[in-house]
C-alpha positions as CSV (number, residue, x, y, z in Angstrom):
1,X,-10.6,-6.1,-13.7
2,X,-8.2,-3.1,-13.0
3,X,-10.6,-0.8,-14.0
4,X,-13.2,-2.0,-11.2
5,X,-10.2,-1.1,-9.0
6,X,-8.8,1.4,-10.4
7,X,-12.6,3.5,-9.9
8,X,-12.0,3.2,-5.5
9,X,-8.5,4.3,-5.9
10,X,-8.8,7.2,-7.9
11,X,-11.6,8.4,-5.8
12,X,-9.9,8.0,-2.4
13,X,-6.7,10.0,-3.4
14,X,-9.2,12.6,-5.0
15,X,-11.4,13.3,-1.6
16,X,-8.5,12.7,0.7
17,X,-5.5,13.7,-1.4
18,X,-2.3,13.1,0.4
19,X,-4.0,11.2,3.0
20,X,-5.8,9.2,0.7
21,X,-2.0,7.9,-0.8
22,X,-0.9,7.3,2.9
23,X,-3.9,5.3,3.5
24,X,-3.2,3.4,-0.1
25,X,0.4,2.7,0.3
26,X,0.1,1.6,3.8
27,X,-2.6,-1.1,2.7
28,X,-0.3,-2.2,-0.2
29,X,2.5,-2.3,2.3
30,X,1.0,-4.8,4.6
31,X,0.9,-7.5,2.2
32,X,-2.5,-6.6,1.0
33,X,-3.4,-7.3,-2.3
34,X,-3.8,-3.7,-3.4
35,X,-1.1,-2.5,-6.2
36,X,1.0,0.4,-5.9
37,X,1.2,0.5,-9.8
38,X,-2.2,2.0,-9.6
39,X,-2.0,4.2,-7.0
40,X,1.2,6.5,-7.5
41,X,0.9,6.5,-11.6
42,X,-2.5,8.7,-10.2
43,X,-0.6,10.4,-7.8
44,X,1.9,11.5,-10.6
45,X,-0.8,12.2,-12.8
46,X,-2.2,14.5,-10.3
47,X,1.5,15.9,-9.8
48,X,1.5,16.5,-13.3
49,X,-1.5,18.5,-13.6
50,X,-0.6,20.9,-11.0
51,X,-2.7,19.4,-8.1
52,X,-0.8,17.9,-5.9
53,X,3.3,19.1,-4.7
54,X,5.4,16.1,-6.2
55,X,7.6,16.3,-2.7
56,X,3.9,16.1,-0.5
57,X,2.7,13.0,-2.8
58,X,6.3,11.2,-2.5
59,X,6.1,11.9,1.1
60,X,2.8,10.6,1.2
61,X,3.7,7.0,-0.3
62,X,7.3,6.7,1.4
63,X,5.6,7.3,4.9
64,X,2.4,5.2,4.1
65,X,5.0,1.9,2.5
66,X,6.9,2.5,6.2
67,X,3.9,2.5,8.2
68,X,2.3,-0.7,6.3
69,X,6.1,-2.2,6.4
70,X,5.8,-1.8,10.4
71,X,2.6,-2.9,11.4
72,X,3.9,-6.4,8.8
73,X,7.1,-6.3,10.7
74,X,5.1,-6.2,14.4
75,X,2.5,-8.9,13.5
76,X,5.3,-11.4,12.0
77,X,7.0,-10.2,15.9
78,X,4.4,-11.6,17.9
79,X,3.0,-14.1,15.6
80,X,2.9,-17.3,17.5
81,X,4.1,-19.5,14.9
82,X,8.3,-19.5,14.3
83,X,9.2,-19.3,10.3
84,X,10.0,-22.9,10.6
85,X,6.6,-23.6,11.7
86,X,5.1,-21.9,8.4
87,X,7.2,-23.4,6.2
88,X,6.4,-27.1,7.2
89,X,2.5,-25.9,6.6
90,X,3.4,-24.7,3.3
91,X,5.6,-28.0,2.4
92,X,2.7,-29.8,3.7
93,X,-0.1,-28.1,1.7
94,X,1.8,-29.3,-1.8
């Protein structure tokens, strides 16, 4: 199974290098399920081989977890429903 999703992620940080780890870390970062444990280990693998800056690539994933941290943070903020709400549906769904 993490091979049939390891394949996309490799190839996105390949063709779009440091924008490909921004675009990454920001999914993982909104709560999607998409691991970061697969996509810096490649990053540092590519750091290692001399084809990405270490500095760029851990630029590239701080910025991209603080953008998907954001856009979490601004959808919970206008989200109709209080916390209380959502835990009642939860308690309810057991």
């Amino acid at each position: 199974m993490l091979e049939s999703l390891a394949a996309p992620i490799t190839h996105l940080i390949s063709s779009l290098s440091y924008l490909g780890i921004l675009i990454l870390m920001t999914i993982e970062s909104c709560n999607l399920p998409l691991p970061s444990e697969l996509i810096m280990p490649y990053a540092g693998f590519l750091v290692s081989e001399g084809k990405q800056d270490f500095w760029l690539a851990t630029l590239a994933g701080a910025v991209g977890c603080t953008i998907g941290s954001l856009i979490s943070y601004w959808l919970g903020a206008i989200s109709e429903k209080s916390w209380d709400e959502y835990s009642l549906l939860l308690v309810s769904l057991k």
